[in-house]
C-alpha positions, 0 to 999 in steps of 0.5 A: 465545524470547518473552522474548529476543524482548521484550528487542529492543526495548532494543538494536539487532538485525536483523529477518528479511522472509521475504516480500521474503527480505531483512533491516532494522536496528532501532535503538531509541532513536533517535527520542529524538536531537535533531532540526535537519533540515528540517521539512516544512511541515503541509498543512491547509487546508480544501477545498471540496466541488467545485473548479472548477479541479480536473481530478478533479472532476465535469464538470471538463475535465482536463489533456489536454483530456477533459471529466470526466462528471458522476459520483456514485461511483467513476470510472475514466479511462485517465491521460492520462500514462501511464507505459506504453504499451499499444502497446510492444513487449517485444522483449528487447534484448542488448548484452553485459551491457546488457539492455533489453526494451519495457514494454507495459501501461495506466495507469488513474485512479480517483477514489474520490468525486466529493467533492473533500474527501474522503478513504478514512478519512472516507468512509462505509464503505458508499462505500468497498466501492464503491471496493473493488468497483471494484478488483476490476472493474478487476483483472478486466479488466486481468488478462485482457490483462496479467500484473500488475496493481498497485492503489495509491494516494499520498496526500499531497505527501509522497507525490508526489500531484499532486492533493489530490481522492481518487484512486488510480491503477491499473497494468497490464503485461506484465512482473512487477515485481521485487517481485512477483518476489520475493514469489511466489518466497518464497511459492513456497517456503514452501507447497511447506515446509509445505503452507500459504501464508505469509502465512495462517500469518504472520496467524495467528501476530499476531492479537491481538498486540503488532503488531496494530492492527485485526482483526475475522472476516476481517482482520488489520491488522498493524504488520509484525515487519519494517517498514521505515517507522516507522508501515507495515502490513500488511493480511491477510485470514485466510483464502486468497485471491489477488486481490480478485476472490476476496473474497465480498460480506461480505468486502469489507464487512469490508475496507471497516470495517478499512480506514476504521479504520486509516486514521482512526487514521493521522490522529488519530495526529499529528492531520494527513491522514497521507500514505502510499502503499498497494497491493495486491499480488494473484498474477499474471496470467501463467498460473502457479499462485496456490495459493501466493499470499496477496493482502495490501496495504502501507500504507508512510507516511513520518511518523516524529516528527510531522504535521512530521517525516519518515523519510528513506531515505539513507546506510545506508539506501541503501547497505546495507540498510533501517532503522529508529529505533522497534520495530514493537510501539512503532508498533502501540500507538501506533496501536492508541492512536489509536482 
């Protein structure tokens, strides 16, 4: 089975997503093609410590007219466009096949420094487990008033991010979200096949394989056998645990030192701040059982070729099923080769 397994990276087949219960075409060789797309222009200009016109920085005023306290570590502030609204109501709607319901929640912004050149990867780890500390408070709170609760953050234009100041964003609501959905559903099934979570099974079936790219005691960092994006990966911890707010101090230390890790190498990869979104997907918070539910984050950045050349999501893409033009142990060495 190993062998048929090694002989994928030559033809093109398709990989299994026993986490979203779905399939992704792999089709080697086709980065090798010639390229006349759009190039996307290389953000590289250096940024000053503090801004003044920059609406996350300290003391700052911010769009909507708030003045920004003169903070020294993370901060978090309600958005001031939020995408939900705490007041909605979630009355279900029916009008034959039409369907619709009211969207309650709250959106939150978290600045990871006060330094507006930053960036997770360039911070010192110690700061960074300040930022892991603070997504777990924020999960606490949240979770208490809303059933999910989505940590995650855009980094780069490519990736829509408004403003270049370190930042995520943190989204609660009342409704589980399709993704959510169907990863608890998957889970569901496999410990209820096997008696273990899926996701602690999958951990320790790659260590110290061909798609890990960064481990220690506690963590696995993993180029999925089913990504999708050229570079995506998976962070696990190897041991169960449903949220952040289960992780022990000297767990988050390790966290802390994987998560600058790869994203350090992500930079020196193409030698550019490598854009991405990443989130956390922790169980939920609607009264179910989280014995099934192993916390896990999703790094999915869109630079295929270079600092210039993105993977675009079209055509067959979008009206079939996900695919992509290099293996996912060709990305991981790549990676494990940018240390």
């Amino acid at each position: 089975m190993i062998r048929a397994m090694q002989a994928l990276s030559d033809q093109s087949h398709r990989r299994y997503n026993p986490l979203l219960d779905e399939w992704v075409l792999v089709s080697p060789g086709r980065t090798r093609r010639p390229w006349a797309g759009a190039v996307e222009p290389e953000h590289r200009q250096a940024l000053p410590p503090y801004d003044p016109d920059c609406y996350l920085c300290p003391g700052n005023a911010r769009a909507a007219g708030d003045v920004n306290p003169a903070y020294s570590t993370t901060f978090v502030f309600d958005n001031d466009f939020a995408a939900l609204d705490p007041d909605a109501p979630t009355t279900p709607l029916t009008d034959g096949l039409l369907r619709a319901e009211g969207a309650a929640g709250t959106c939150r912004v978290v600045c990871f420094t006060p330094r507006h050149d930053a960036s997770l990867g360039g911070m010192p780890v110690g700061e960074v487990r300040r930022v892991i500390d603070t997504w777990a408070e924020q999960t606490s709170e949240l979770g208490a008033d809303y059933a999910w609760v989505q940590v995650f953050e855009n980094r780069g234009v490519a990736m829509g991010a408004s403003n270049p100041h370190p930042h995520g964003q943190i989204w609660a609501g009342s409704a589980l979200p399709n993704e959510a959905g169907r990863e608890r559903e998957t889970q569901r099934r496999h410990l209820s096949a096997t008696g273990r979570r899926l996701l602690v099974d999958y951990a320790a079936q790659e260590q110290g394989g061909p798609r890990a790219v960064v481990e220690n005691d506690d963590w696995l960092i993993v180029v999925p056998f089913w990504a999708v994006w050229p570079f995506e990966t998976l962070t696990l911890p190897k041991k169960p645990a449903s949220r952040l707010t289960d992780l022990d101090g000297a767990v988050r230390d390790q966290l802390a030192e994987v998560m600058v890790e790869l994203l350090q190498r992500y930079d020196r990869l193409f030698s550019t701040p490598f854009p991405y979104s990443m989130g956390w997907h922790q169980a939920p918070f609607d009264g179910s059982a989280t014995d099934a539910w192993q916390l896990h984050a999703h790094y999915y950045p869109p630079l295929l070729r270079s600092a210039s050349v993105r993977k675009f999501m079209v055509g067959y893409e979008l009206l079939a099923e996900p695919q992509r033009d290099l293996t996912p142990e060709e990305a991981a060495e790549r990676l494990r080769g940018a240390g």
